[in-house]
Structure formats: C-alpha cells, structure tokens
C-alpha positions in Angstrom: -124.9 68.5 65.7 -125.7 64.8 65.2 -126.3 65.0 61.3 -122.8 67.0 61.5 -121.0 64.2 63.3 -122.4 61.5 60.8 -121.2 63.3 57.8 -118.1 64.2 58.9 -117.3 60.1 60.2 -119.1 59.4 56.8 -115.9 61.4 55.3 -113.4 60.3 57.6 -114.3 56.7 56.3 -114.7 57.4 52.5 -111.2 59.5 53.1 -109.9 56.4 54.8 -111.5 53.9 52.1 -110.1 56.7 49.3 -106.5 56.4 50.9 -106.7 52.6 51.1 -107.3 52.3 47.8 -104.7 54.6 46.6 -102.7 52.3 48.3 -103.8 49.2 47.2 -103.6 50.8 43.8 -99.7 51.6 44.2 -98.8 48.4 45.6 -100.4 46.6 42.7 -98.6 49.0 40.1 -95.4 48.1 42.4 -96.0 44.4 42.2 -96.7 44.4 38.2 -93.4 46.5 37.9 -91.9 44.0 39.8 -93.2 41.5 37.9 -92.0 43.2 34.6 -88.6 43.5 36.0 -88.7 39.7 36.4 -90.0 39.3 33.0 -87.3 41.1 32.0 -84.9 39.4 33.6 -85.7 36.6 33.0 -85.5 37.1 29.4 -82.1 39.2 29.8 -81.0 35.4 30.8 -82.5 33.2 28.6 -80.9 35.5 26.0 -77.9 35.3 27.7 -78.0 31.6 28.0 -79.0 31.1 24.3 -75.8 33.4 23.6 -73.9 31.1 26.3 -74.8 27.8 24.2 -74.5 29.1 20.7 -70.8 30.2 21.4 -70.3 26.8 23.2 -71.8 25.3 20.1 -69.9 27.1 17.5 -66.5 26.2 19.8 -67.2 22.8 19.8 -67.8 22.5 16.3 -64.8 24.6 15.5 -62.7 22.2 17.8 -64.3 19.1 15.8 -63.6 20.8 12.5 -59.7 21.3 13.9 -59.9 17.6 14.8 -60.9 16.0 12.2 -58.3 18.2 9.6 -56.2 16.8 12.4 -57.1 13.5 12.2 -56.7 13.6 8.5 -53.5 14.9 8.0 -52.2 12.5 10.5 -54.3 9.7 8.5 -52.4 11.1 5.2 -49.0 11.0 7.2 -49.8 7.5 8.1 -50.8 6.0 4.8 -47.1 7.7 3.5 -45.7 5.7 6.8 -47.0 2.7 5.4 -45.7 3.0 2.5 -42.6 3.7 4.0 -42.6 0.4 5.8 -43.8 -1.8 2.6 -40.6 -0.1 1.0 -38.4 -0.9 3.8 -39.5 -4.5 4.0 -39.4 -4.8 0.5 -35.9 -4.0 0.2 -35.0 -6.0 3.3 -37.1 -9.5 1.4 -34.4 -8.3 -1.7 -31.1 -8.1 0.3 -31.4 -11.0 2.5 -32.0 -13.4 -0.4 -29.4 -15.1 0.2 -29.1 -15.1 4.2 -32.7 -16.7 3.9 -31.3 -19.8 2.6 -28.3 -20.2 5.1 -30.5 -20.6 7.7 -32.6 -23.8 5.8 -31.8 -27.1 5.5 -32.3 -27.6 2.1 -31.9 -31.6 2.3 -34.8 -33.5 0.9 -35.6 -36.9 3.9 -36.4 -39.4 1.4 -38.9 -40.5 4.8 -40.6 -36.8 4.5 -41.7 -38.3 1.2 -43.6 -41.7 2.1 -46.8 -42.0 3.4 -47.0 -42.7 6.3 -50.8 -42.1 7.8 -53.2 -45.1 8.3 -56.4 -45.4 6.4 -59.0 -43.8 8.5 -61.2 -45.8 10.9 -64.5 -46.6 9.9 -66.8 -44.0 11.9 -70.1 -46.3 12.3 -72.9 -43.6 12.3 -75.3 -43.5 15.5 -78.3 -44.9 13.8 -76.3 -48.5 12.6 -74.9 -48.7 16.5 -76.4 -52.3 17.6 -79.5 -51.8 19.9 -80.8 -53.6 23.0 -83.9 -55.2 23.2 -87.0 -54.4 24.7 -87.7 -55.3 28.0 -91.1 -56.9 28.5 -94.0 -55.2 31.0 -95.7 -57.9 32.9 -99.0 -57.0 34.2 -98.9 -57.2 38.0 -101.1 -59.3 39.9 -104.6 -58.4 41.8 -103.5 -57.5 45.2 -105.9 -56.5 48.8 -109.7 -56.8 47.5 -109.7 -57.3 43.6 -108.4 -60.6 44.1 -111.9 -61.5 45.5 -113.5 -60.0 42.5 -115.3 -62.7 40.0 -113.1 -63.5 37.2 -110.0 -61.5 38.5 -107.9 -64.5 38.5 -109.1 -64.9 34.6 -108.6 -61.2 33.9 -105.1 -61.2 34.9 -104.2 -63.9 33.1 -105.9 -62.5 29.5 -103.8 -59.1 30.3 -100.5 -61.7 30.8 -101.0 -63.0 27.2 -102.2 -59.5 26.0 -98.4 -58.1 27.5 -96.7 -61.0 25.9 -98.0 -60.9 22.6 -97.5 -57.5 22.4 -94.0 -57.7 23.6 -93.5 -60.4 21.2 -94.9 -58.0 18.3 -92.2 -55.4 19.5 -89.8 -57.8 19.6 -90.3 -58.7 15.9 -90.0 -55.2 14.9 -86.7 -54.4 17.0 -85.1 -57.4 15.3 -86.8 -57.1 11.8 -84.5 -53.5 12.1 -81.3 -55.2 13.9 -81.1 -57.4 10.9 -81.5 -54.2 8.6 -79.0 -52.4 10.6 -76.6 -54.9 10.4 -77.1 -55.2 6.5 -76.1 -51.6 5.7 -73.5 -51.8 8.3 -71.7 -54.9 6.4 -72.4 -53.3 3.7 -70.4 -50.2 4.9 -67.6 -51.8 6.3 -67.2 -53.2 2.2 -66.9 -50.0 1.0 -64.6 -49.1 3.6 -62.2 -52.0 3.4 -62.3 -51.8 -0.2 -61.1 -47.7 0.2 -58.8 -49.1 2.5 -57.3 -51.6 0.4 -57.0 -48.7 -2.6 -55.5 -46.3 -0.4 -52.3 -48.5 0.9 -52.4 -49.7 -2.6 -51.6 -46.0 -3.8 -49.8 -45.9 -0.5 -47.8 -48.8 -1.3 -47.1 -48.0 -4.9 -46.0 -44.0 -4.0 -43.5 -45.4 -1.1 -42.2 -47.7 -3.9 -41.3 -45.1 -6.5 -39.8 -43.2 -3.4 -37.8 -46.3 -2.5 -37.1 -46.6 -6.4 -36.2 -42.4 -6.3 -33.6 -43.4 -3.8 -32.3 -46.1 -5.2 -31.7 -44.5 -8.4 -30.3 -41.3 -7.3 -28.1 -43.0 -4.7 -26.7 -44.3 -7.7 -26.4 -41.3 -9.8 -28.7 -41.9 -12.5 -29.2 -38.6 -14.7 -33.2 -38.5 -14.5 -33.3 -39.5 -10.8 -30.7 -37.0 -9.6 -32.5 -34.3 -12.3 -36.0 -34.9 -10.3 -34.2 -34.9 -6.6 -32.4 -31.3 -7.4 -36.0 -30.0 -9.3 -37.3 -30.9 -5.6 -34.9 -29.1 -3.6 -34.8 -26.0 -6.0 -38.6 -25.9 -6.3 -39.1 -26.1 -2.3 -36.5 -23.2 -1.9 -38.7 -20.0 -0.8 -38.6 -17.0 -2.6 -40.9 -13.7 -2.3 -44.4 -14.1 -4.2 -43.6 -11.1 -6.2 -41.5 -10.9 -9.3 -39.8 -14.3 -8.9 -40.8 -17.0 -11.5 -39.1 -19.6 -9.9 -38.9 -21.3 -13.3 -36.0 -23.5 -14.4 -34.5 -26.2 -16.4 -32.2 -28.9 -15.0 -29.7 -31.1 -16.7 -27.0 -34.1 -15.5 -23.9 -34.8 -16.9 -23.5 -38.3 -15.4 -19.6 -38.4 -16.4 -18.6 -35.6 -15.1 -21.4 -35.3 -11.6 -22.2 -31.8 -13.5 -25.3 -30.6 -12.9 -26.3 -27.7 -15.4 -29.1 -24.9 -14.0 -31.0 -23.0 -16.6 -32.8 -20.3 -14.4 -35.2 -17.9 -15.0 -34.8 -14.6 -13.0 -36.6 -11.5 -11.9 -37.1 -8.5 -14.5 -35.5 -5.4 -13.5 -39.0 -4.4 -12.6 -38.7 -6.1 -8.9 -36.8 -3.4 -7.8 -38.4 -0.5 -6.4 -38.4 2.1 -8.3 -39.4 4.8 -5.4 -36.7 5.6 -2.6 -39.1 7.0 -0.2 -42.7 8.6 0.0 -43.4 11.6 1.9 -46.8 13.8 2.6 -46.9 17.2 1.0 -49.9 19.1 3.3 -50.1 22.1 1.6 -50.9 20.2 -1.5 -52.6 17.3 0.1 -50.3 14.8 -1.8 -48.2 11.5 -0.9 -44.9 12.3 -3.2 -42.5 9.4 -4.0 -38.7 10.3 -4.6 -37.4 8.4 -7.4 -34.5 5.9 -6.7 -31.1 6.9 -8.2 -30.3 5.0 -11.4 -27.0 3.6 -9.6 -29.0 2.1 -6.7 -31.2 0.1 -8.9 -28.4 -1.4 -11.0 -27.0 -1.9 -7.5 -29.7 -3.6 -6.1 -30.8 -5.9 -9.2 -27.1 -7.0 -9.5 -26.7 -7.9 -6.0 -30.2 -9.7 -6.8 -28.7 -11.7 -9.6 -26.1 -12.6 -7.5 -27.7 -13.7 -4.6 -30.0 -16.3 -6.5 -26.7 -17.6 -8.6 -25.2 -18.1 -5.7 -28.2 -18.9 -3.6 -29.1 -21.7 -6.1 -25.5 -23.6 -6.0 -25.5 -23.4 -2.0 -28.9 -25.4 -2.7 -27.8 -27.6 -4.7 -24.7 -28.6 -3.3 -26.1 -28.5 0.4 -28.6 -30.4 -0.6 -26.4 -33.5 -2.2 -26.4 -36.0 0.4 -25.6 -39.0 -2.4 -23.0 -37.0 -3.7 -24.0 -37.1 -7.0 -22.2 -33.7 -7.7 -18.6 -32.8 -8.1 -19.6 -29.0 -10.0 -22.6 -27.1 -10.5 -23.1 -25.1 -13.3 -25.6 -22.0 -13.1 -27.1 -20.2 -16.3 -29.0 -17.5 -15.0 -31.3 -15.9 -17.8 -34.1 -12.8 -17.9 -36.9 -14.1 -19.8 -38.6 -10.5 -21.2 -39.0 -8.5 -24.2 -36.5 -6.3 -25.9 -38.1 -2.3 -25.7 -35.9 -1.6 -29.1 -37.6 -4.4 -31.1 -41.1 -5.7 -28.7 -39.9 -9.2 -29.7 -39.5 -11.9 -26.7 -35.6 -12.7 -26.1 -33.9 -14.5 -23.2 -30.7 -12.5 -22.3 -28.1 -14.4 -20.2 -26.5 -12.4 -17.5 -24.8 -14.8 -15.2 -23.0 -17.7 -15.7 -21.0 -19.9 -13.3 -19.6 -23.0 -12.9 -18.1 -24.4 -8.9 -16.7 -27.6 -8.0 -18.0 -28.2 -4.7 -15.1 -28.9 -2.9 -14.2 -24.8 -3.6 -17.8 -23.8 -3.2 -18.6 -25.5 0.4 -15.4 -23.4 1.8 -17.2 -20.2 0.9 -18.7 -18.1 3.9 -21.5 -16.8 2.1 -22.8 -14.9 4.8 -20.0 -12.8 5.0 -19.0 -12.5 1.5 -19.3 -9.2 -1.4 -21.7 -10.9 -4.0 -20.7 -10.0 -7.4 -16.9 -10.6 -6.2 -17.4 -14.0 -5.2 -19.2 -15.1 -8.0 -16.4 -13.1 -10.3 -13.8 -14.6 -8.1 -15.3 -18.2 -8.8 -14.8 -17.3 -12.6 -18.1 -16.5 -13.2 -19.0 -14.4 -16.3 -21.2 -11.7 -14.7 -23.3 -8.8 -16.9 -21.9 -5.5 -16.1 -25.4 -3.7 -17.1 -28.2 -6.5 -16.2 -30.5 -3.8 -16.3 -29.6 -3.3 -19.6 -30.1 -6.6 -20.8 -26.3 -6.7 -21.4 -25.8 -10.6 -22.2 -22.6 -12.5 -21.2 -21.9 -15.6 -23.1 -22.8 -18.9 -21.2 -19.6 -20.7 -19.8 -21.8 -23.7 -21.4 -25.1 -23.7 -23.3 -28.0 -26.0 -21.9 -28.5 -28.0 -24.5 -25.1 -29.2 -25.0 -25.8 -31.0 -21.8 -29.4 -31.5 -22.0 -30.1 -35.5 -22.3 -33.5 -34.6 -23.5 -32.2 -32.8 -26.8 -30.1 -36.3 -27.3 -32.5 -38.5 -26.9 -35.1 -36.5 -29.2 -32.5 -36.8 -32.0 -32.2 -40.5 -31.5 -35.9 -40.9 -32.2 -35.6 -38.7 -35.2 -33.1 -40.6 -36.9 -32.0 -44.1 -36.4 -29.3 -44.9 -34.0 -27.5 -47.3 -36.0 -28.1 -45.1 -39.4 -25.9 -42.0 -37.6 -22.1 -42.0 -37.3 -20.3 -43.1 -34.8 -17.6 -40.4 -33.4 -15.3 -43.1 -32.3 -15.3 -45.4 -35.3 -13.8 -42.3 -37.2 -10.3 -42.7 -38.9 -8.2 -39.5 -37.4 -8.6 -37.9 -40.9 -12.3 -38.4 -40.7 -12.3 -37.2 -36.9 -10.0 -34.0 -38.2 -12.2 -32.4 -41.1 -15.5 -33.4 -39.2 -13.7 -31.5 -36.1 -12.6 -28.5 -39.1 -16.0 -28.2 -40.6 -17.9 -27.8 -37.4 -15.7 -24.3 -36.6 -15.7 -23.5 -40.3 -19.9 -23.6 -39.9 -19.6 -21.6 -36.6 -18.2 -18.9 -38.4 -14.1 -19.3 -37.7 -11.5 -19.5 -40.4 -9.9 -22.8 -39.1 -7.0 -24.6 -40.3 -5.7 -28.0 -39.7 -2.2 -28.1 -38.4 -1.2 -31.6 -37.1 -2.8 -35.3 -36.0 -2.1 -36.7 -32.7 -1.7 -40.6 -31.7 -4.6 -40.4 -29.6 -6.9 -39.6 -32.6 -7.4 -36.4 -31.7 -6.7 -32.9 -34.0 -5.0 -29.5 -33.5 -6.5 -26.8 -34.9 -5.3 -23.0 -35.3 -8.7 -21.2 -36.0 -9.1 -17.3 -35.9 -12.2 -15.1 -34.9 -12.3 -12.6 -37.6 -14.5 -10.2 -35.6 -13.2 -6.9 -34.8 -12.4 -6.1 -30.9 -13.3 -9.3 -29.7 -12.2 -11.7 -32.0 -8.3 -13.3 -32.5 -6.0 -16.5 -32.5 -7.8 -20.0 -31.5 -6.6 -23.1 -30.6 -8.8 -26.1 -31.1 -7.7 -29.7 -29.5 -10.3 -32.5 -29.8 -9.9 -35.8 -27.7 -11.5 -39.2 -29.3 -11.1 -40.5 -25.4 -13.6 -43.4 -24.1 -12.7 -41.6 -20.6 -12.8 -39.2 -18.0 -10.6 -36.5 -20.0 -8.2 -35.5 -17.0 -6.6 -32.0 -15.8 -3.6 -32.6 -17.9 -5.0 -32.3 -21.3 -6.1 -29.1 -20.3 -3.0 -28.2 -19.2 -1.2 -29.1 -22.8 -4.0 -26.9 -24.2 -3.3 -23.6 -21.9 0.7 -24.5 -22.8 -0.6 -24.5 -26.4 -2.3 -21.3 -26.1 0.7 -19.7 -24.6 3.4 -21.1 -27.7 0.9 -19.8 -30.3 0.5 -16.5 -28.5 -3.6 -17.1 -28.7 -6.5 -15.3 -27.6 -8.4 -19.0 -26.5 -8.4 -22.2 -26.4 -11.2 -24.7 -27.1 -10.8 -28.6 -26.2 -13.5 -31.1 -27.7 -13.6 -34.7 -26.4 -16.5 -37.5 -27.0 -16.6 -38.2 -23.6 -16.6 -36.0 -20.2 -14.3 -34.5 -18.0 -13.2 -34.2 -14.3 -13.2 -31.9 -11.8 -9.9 -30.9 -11.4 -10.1 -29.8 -15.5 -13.2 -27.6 -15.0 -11.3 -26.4 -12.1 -7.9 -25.3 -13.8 -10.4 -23.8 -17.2 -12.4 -21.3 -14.8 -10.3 -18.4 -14.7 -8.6 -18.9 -18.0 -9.6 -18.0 -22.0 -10.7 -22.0 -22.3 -13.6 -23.3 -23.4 -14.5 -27.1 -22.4 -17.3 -29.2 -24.9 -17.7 -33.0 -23.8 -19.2 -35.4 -25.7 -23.1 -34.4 -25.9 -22.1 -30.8 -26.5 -19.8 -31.7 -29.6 -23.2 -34.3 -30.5 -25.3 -30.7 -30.2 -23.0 -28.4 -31.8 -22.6 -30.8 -34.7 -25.8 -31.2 -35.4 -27.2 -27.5 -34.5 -23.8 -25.4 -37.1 -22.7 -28.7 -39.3 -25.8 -30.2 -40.1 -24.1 -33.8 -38.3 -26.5 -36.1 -37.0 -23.9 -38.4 -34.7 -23.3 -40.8 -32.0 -20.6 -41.8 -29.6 -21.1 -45.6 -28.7 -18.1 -47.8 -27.3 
C-alpha cells in the first residue's frame, strides 16, 4: 500500500513535470513564432520604407530634371529678351540723334579752358617733421638714511655729471639729425618750388594761347574760328559704335562760311535684325530679318539727323558770330563691293544761312524734308552709295590747299586774277570750262571786267544750256548779281547758271542760289578749279 502510494505520487509528479514541460515547450514555439512574425514585419516595413524613399527619390529627381529644362528654356527666353532690349535701345541711340543734341549746350566757355587749379602743396613726409628735444633725467637726491651713508653726497654728485653728459651725448645726436632733417627738407621744398614755378609756367603759357584763341576768333580769323568749331564738333557725343566722328573743317573769312567735310556711318550701323525670338522645339534664338525699306529708312533718317545735327552745333555754338552760313558735305568713307577699291561717296550736301537755320524747330520737324526744304541735295539710295554732287567741293574753300600752292610756286611768279585785261580774264574764264569738259563760247564783255559765257553740257539726260558770269570784284559780290544771273538763265532758256568772282559773296546771294539751278565759285574755288582742270597756277592780290 505504501510502495503503491509512492509510485503513483512519483507519476502524478513526472505527469505534472511532463505537462509543464509540454507547456513550456508550446509557449517557447509561441514566443519564436512571434518573434518570426516580428521579423517579418519588420522587414515587410523596411521594404516598404525603402520602396517609400526610392519613389520619393525618383520624384524629386524627376521634379529637378522638370526644373532645370525649366530653368533653361526660361534662360534661352531670356538671352532672346536681351537681345530684344540691345535692339530696342539700339534703335532708340539711332532715332534720337538729333533730340540728343537739343538738349546740350554746345557752347565752348573760353574759362572751361584755363587752368585754373593751384600747384599742389608741398606734403612734408613724417620723418622730416621738426622734432623736440630730449628732456634731461636728473638723478634724485639721497633721501631718509642713505644720506648718512659715507660718500653719498660724492655719489650723487658723479651720477649728476654721469646724467648730464649723457644727456649732452643725446643731445648731440638729436641735433646732428635736426640739421640732417632740415637739409633734405630745404632740399625738398627746391624741387617743389621749382615744379611749382614750371607748372604755372605751362599754366601761364596754356591760359595765354586760350586768351590768344579768344582773341583771334572773336575776331574772325580763319584758323582760330577753324580750331573753336573742331572743339565744339569733336565734343558733340555720338554712340561708340559705327560713328567715326572724323571731319575736315574750312573758313571762308569773306563770306563767315564755314565748310564741313564729315565722315559718316556705313550702312552697316543699322541693324540688320528686326527682332529675335526662341524656337523650343529646336532649341534656337531666330532673328527676323529687317525689311529692305526700313533700313534705307532708318540710315537716311541717320544721315539726316547728323547733317542737320552738325549745323545746329555749329551755329548754336557761335557766340562771336563768326558765321553767317554753314555748309555741310556729308561723305561715306568705304569700299565699292563692284570694284573692292576705297571711294568716298557724297550723299548729303547743304548749305543754311543762320538767320533761316535758327528759326527751325528741329525737334518737331520730318528730317529729309527739312534738309530738302533748306535746298539740300540729298541721296535718294544712301544705302546704295548713290552720290549727289556737293553744293561746293572742300577744297575750293580749303585755305590749306592755297597755301600749299603758294609754297610750291612763288607768289610773285603766278598771275594775278585782277591785274588781267578783260580779254585776258575772258579766255582764262573760257579755257577753264573748256578743260572741265563743256563746249563754251564767249558771247560778250562787261564794264566790270567780268565775261558772259553760253557753255553746254553735252551729256545725255543730264546735261543742257549754261550760263557762265564771272565777276573781277575786290568785294563782297552782293544778292543782285545773282539775280542778273537767274534773269539770264531765264532769257536764254538754260538749264544752269554758274557765277565766278575773285572774291566772296554774302549771305543774302547764297540765300536766293539754294533752291535754284546756280552754282556759286568765289575766289579760292576759281584759284582751285584753275589750277586742278586748267593747269593755272594763280593769285588774287589787291
């Protein structure tokens, strides 16, 4: 009964440690399935997360790739905006040209000129600034005790002299280098008082050829009124690009004629583009050429606006009131594309008293009309190189050509025009047309010693009946004779009229000429044209 009872506790226990362990077992294999469900999970999320931040990734760089084609077309959209503007401003420099200059005072201050500005101040450096002396260090006296000390009284006064020649020594040195100092500062204030008295030297000789400038253009001398107007002309302000700014200036002192050669732009200034524009599906900045008519347009309005430009200049500008008419030869300066040779082709040509010109309202005024309504003769196809003939050649006014040919050949060895016997005057008068290529004949003498001539052109289309009068006058040839000439035309039904005189003439002639067939040569264009088609070297002398 006993043994019984122990076995069957011993297999109540083992049956209990059996079941415990069965369950220990199962809640083990529950816990690692749960931990492989984590596992699981967890990866399921870090794969999921991955996914998550490789679309985020591939979105972002899909929005930077939209971006940046964004960015660049709207850089490329730009750059053709730029352009755009460049053009716009462009044209807007071309077409104010002449507004530019109504707003400028183009009168030269013979003050703005002088020098004004004092010589500099000498600057004496730090090192030569005068320097103060040393002070000297006197030993102090024993004091309390040490004045009971043996010898103290003796001590003190050894380190007295001691301080004292040592001061002294110092005080050698400190004025040993005073007296240095004071040497290269006298010397510096030499140099400077010797650039000093250079620079109002220059000072005072520049203010004198500006008083001298004054002087002489106040009184209407050639070269001095030449060199003012070459100051105003070259101060005038122009765009950097395409304008040469280049000229030649001449004076006719008789008649207060001042005669412009200028250079102007080549048809190249004008743009040759209308507009740009971005072409995106070709990734391209496209220009649209500008219509033939708008550039002939534009470069004639640009020819205009200088010709006109450069006589409100001048005459604006004449504050001694040297001129009475201004003259302006406007010229292109290139090559000819037929032939690759270099040519000068005139395209404008005007000549305005000032008295006209100064009533203008330029700012409100149609270019090319004005300057046709002045009697200018204005190229129809500048941008052809279509020339115009010169209402008068530069040289036929230059003093410079004159006064070369005077050094060529004596003064006294040459002919003088008004020495000439009327017959003499007549077939010099004859032979110079004759050389120039018209069949002239003499018709009459006058009592002034001048000759009428009836000359023909023989070219077809442009050529005709002529009428030559030349004046042996010692003065101002007046409106008058030009008058008689244009009644002379009319009675022998010709084409133009030509009138030569040996000396100048006035205002009120140039005035009455502009708008009719007459052609006007004073003295040193008959001197030129004798000597350039007759092979005449001459001279008019009183």
């Amino acid at each position: 009964m006993g043994r019984r009872s122990g076995l069957e506790g011993f297999l109540r226990a083992a049956g209990r440690a059996a079941a415990a362990a069965q369950r220990e077992s199962k809640r083990q294999q529950r816990m690692q399935t749960t931990h492989l469900r984590q596992l699981e999970r967890h990866e399921r999320m870090a794969a999921a997360q991955q996914r998550r931040e490789l679309q985020a990734f591939d979105r972002q760089e899909k929005e930077a790739a939209r971006q940046a084609k964004a960015d660049y077309l709207q850089d490329r959209q730009a750059e053709a905006d730029d352009l755009n503007a460049e053009l716009k401003d462009r044209l807007e420099e071309l077409e104010s040209l002449l507004l530019h200059t109504l707003s400028v005072n183009d009168t030269i201050r013979f003050d703005s000129l002088r020098h004004t500005d004092a010589h500099p101040a000498l600057n004496v450096p730090n090192d030569l600034v005068p320097g103060c002396p040393p002070d000297a260090t006197v030993p102090p006296p024993p004091a309390g005790l040490a004045r009971l000390w043996p010898g103290a009284g003796k001590r003190h006064l050894a380190a007295q002299a001691a301080a004292q020649q040592a001061h002294q020594q110092v005080l050698d040195q400190f004025h040993r280098a005073e007296l240095q100092k004071n040497q290269r500062l006298a010397d510096l204030r030499a140099q400077h008082e010797t650039a000093r008295a250079l620079y109002e030297a220059d000072v005072a000789r520049r203010n004198a050829e500006v008083d001298e400038l004054q002087r002489a253009y106040r009184s209407h001398e050639p070269d001095a009124v030449v060199t003012y107007n070459d100051m105003v002309l070259t101060r005038s302000e122009y765009p950097a690009e395409g304008f040469p700014q280049a000229f030649k200036l001449a004076y006719a002192e008789a008649s207060k004629e001042l005669v412009i050669e200028y250079d102007l732009p080549e048809l190249s200034v004008v743009p040759m583009e209308a507009d740009y524009r971005y072409v995106k599906t070709r990734d391209a900045i496209d220009s649209k050429a500008r219509k033939a008519s708008d550039i002939k347009r534009l470069y004639q309005d640009i020819i205009a606006s200088i010709a006109l430009r450069t006589l409100h200049e001048a005459f604006e500008a004449d504050q001694a009131d040297a001129l009475a008419l201004v003259t302006f030869n406007g010229v292109v300066d290139t090559h000819d594309p037929s032939t690759g040779q270099e040519v000068r082709v005139p395209v404008v040509s005007v000549r305005a008293t000032k008295e006209a010109f100064l009533q203008l309202r330029l700012e409100r005024v149609e270019k090319v009309s004005c300057l046709r309504n002045l009697g200018a003769q204005v190229s129809n196809r500048p941008d052809e190189l279509q020339a115009i003939k010169p209402i008068v050649e530069f040289n036929m006014v230059d003093k410079r050509f004159i006064a070369q040919s005077d050094v060529l050949s004596g003064l006294e060895a040459r002919p003088n025009l008004l020495d000439l016997t009327p017959g003499e005057f007549e077939a010099l008068v004859s032979n110079l047309f004759s050389q120039m290529g018209l069949d002239t004949k003499l018709t009459r003498s006058s009592r002034d010693g001048g000759v009428d001539a009836v000359a023909f052109d023989t070219r077809p289309v442009l050529g005709g009946k002529v009428v030559i009068q030349a004046k042996r006058y010692r003065d101002t040839v007046g409106v008058s004779a030009v008058r008689d000439l244009y009644g002379t035309m009319l009675n022998e039904g010709a084409s133009k009229g030509i009138l030569v005189c040996t000396s100048g003439y006035g205002t009120a002639a140039f005035d009455f000429a502009k708008d009719k067939p007459i052609e006007l040569i004073d003295g040193g264009g008959l001197l030129y044209l004798l000597r350039e088609h007759a092979d005449v070297d001459a001279r008019i002398a009183s």
